[in-house]
N, C-alpha and C positions, 0 to 999 in steps of 0.2 A: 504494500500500500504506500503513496506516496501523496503525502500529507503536506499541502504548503501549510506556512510558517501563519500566526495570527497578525490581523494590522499592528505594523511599527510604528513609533511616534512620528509625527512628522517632520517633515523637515524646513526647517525657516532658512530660508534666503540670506546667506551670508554663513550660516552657521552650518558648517560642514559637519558629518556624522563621524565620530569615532572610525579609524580605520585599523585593521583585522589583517594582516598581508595584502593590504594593498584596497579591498574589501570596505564598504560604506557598516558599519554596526550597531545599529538605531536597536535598542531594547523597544518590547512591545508595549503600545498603547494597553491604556485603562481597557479601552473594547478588545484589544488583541487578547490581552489575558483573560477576557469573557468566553471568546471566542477559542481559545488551547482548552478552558474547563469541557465547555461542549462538546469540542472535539474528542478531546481525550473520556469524554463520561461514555458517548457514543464506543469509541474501541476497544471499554474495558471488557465488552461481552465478546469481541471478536476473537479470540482467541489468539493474540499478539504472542509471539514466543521471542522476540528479540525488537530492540528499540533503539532507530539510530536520529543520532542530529551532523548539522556541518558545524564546522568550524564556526559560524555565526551566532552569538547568541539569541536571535532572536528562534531561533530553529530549537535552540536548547529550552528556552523557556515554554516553550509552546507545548513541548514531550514530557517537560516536568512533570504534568497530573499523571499521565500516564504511567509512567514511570512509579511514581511513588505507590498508584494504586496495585498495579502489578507487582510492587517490588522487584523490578529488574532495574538494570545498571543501561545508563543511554553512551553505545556507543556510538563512535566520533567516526564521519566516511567525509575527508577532507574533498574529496571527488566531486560529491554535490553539492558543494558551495555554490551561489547564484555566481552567473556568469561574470567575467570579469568586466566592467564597463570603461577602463582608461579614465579620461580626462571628465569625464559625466560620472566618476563611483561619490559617496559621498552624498548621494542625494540630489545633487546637478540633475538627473535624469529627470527626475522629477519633473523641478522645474522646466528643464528643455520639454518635455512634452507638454505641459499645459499652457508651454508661453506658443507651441507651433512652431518651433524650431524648426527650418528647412531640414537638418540632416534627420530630427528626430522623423520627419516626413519621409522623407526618404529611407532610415529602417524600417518604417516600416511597410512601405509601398515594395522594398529588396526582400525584403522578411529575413535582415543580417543586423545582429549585435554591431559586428566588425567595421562597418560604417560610421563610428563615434571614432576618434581619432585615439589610439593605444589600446582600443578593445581589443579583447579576448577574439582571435582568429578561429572561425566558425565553425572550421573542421577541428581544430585544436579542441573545439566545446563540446564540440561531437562524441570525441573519438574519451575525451574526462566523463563523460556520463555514462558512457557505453561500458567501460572498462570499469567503472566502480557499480551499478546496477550488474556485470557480469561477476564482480569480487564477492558481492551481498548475497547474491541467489549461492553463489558454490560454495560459503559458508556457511548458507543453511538450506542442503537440502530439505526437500519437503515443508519446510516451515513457513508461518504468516509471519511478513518483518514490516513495522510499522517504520517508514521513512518521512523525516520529518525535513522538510528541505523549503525551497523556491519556487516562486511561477515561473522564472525563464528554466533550469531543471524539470521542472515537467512538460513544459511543453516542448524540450528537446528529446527527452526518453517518450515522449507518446510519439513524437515525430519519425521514432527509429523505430517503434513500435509498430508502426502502421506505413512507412516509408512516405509521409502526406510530406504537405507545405512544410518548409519551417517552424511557419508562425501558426498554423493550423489551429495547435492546442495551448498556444499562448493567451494568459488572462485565468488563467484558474482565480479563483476566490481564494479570500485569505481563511484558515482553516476548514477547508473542503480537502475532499477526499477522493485518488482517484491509485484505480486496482490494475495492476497487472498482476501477468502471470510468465514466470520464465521460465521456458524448457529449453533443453539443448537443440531443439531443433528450432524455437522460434519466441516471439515474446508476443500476449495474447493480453488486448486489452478489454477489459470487464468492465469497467466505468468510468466516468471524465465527469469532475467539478463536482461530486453528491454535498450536497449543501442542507439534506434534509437537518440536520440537527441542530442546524442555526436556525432555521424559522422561529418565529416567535412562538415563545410559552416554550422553548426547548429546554 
């Protein structure tokens, strides 16, 4: 299962977010940590056998319920960390998309990160997702592993999942929920965005 992260605080205009290797580090908003409860109350019945985050904390705080409820220990897949953005990490993105930035237009008219000037190289993003969603599955076979990561991560493992658009499955909601399944022959996806547990009266 691969769980984006709940809404981070936001980011004001001037004031750059903590940075992680390079990486924007915004702890979750009042609503983001409504939204990890829900989440995480929803997958204590799923039968989770192992619980990972990135390197980001807002990925860790979001697994916290979970974790604690399960008593299991959240491990660390530096792999899916959200993609790398250059000269826009820090929250810049942000901004550059709501002001209509020509390039941020242009990502996504390309459906390429790498169009921000020092971002993470698309196949390079590729090739980080692939190889750590393949390290998690042969670490546990058979098992349900609850992945707690990014929107730009999910929507490059459902994009390899289904071979679509780039940006295909870009936009997931923050603490929604969506299922793969990996075999050695292929990766089968089961659902995109489940958002029921957020609805109100959750």
């Amino acid at each position: 299962m691969l769980v984006r992260h709940g809404q981070s605080q936001p980011y004001i205009d001037g004031q750059l977010f903590e940075l992680v290797d390079g990486h924007g580090d915004p702890p979750l908003s009042p609503l983001g940590r409504e939204q990890a409860r829900r989440v995480c109350a929803r997958l204590t019945l799923a039968g989770i056998d192992a619980i990972y985050a990135t390197t980001l904390r807002r990925t860790a705080e979001t697994a916290a319920p979970l974790a604690a409820d399960l008593g299991l220990e959240i491990g660390v897949e530096p792999g899916l960390r959200e993609v790398f953005l250059g000269e826009w990490e820090g929250g810049v993105l942000r901004k550059m998309v709501a002001s209509g930035d020509p390039i941020s237009m242009r990502m996504r008219a390309e459906e390429r990160w790498d169009v921000i000037p020092g971002a993470e190289p698309a196949p390079a993003f590729a090739d980080r997702v692939n190889d750590a969603i393949l390290r998690l599955a042969a670490s546990h076979p058979g098992q349900r592993v609850a992945v707690f990561t990014h929107g730009g991560v999910i929507g490059q493992a459902l994009a390899l999942a289904t071979a679509s658009r780039p940006f295909a499955f870009i936009g997931a909601d923050n603490g929604s929920i969506s299922r793969l399944v990996i075999t050695p022959e292929r990766w089968i996806l089961r659902s995109y965005n489940d958002t029921a547990h957020l609805d109100e009266g959750g």
